[in-house]
C-alpha positions as CSV (number, residue, x, y, z in Angstrom):
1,X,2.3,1.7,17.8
2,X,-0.2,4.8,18.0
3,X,-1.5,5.9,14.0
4,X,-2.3,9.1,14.2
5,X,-6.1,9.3,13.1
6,X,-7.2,11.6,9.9
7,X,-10.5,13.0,10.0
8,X,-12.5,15.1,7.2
9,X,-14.1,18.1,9.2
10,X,-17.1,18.1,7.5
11,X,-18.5,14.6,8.2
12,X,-17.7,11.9,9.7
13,X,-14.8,10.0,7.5
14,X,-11.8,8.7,9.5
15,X,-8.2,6.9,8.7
16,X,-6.8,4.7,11.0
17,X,-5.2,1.6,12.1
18,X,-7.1,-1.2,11.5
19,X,-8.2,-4.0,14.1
20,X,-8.7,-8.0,14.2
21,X,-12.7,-6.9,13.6
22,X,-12.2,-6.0,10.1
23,X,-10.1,-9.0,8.9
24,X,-13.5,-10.0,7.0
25,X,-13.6,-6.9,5.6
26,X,-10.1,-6.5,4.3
27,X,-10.4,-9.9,3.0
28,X,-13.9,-9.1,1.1
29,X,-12.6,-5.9,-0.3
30,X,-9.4,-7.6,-1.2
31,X,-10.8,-10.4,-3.3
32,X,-12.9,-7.9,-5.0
33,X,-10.2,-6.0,-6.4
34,X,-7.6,-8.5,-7.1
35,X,-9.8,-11.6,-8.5
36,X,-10.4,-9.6,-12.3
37,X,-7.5,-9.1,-15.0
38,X,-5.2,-7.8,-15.3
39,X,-4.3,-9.2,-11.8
40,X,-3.3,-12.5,-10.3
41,X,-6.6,-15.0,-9.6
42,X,-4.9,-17.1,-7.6
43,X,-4.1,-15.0,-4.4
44,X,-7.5,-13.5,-4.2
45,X,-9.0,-16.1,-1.9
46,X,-10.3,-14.5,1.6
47,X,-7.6,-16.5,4.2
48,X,-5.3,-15.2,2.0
49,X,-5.9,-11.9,2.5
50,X,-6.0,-12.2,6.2
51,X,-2.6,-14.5,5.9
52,X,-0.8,-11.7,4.5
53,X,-2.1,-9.2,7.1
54,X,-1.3,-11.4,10.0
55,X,2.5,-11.8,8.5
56,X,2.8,-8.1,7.6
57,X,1.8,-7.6,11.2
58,X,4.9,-9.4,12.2
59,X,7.2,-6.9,11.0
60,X,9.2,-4.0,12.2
61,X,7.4,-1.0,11.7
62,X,4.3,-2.3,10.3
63,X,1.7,0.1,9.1
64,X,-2.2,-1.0,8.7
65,X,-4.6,1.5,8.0
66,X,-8.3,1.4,7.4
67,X,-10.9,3.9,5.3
68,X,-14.3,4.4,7.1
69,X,-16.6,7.1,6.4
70,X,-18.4,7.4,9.9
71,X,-18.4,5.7,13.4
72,X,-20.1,2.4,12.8
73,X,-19.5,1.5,9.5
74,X,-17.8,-1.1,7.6
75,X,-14.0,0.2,6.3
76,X,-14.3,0.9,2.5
77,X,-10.6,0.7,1.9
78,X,-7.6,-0.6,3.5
79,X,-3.7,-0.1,2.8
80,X,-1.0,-1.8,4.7
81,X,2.9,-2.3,4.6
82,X,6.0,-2.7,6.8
83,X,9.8,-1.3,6.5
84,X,11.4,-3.3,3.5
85,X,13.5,-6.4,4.6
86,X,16.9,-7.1,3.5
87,X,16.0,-9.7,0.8
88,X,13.0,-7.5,-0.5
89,X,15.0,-4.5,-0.6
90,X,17.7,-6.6,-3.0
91,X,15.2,-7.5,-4.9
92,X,13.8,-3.6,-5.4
93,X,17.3,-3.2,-6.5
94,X,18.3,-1.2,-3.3
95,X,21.5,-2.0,-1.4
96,X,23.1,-0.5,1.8
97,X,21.8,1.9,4.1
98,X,18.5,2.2,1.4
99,X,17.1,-1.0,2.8
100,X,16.0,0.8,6.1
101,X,14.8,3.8,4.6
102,X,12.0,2.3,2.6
103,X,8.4,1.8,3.1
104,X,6.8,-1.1,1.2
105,X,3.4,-0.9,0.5
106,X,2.0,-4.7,0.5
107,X,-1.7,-4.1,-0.7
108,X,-4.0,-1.1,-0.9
109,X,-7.5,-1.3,-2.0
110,X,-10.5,0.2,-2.2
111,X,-14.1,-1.2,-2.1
112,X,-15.2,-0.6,-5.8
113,X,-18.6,0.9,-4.4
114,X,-16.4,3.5,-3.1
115,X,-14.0,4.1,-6.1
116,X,-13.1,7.3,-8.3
117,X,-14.0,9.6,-4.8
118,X,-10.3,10.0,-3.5
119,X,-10.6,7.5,-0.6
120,X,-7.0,5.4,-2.1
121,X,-5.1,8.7,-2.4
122,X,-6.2,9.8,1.4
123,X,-4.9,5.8,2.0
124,X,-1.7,6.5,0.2
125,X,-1.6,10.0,1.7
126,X,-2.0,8.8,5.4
127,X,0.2,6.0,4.6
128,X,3.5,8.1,3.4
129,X,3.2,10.5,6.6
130,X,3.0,7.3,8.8
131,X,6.3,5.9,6.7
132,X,7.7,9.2,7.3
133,X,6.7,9.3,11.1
134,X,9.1,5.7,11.2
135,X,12.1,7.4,9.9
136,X,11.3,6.2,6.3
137,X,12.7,8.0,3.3
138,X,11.2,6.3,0.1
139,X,7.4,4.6,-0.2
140,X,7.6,1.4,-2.8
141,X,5.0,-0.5,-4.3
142,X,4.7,-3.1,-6.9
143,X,1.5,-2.5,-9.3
144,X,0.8,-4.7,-12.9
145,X,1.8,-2.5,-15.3
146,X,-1.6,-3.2,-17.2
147,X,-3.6,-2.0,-14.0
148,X,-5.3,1.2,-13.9
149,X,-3.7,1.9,-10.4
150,X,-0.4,2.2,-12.4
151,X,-1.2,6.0,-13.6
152,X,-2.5,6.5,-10.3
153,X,0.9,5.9,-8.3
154,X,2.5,7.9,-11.5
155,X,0.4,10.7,-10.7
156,X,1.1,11.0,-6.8
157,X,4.6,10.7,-7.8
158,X,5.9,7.3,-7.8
159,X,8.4,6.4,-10.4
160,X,9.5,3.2,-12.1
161,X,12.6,1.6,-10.1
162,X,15.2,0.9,-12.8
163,X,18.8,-1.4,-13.3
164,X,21.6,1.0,-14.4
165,X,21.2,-0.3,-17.8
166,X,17.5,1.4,-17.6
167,X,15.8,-1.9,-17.5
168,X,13.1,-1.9,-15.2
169,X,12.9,-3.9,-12.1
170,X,10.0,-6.9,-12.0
171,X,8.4,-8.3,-9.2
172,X,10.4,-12.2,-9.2
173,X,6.8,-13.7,-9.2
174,X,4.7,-11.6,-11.0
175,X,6.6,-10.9,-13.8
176,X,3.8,-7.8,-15.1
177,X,4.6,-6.6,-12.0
178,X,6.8,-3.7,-11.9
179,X,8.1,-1.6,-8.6
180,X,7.6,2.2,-8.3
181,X,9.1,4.4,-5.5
182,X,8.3,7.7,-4.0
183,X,10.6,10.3,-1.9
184,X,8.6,11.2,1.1
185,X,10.3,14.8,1.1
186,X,9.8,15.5,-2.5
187,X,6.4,14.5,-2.1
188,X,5.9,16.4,1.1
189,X,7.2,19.3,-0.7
190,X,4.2,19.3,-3.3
């Protein structure tokens, strides 16, 4: 699948698809931001990481994108996803034709030397136009709802996914876990 690559004009930074090489990478930056409250210690270890690349990587209309801020260097954030499957998309709450219209965002993170200077909205950014480019409608995530990140998704957009009863929807695992959304057009309309 060819990711169309983002550069900044003024210097070197660069989004795009990320290779086999920076695994280690992915893996480092994802232990770093998962392995403190309020999130989940026990998925933080390094083959995890790279498990849960190598599976995502398995599905239709996978999306794997890396940060890096010139030509040589290290990636200082990553993001990745796929188009939601069936059971997934039942769990989100979503039935029908929804299922295929939806981007879900597995894990986004940034490398906290490299936080608070807009590299995870640029991820996000990239991310939804890639979604888009597959045909995708919506962009979902679930995010603790203790975690900073939480306003962060709120302020690009994303919204709680709620029952009809205006309960909201919780990750079956993770039960501080809750799962936003995001229409693509509405936010490409911004």
């Amino acid at each position: 699948m060819a990711i169309s690559v983002q550069k900044d004009s003024e210097t070197k930074e660069r989004i795009e698809q990320f290779t086999d090489r920076d695994l280690l990478s992915i893996a480092r930056i994802y232990s770093q931001a998962f392995s403190n409250s309020p999130y989940n210690d026990d998925v933080t270890a390094p083959n995890h990481a790279i498990a849960m690349v190598r599976q995502a990587q398995s599905h239709p209309d996978y999306i794997g994108l890396a940060y890096r801020d010139d030509e040589n260097a290290d990636i200082s954030g990553f993001i990745w996803g796929s188009r939601v499957p069936r059971h997934k998309a039942l769990l989100l709450g979503m039935e029908g034709p929804m299922e295929a219209s939806v981007s879900y965002v597995s894990a986004i993170a940034v490398d906290i030397r490299y936080r608070s200077l807009g590299i995870g909205r640029r991820l996000i950014r990239e991310y939804i136009w890639e979604a888009r480019n597959l045909h995708a409608e919506h962009v979902a995530l679930s995010v603790n709802e203790l975690a900073q990140a939480n306003e962060f998704y709120r302020k690009l957009g994303f919204r709680p996914i709620k029952r009809a009863n205006g309960e909201l929807i919780r990750h079956p695992e993770r039960k501080r876990n809750i799962h936003l959304i995001l229409d693509i057009y509405k936010f490409l309309e911004i």
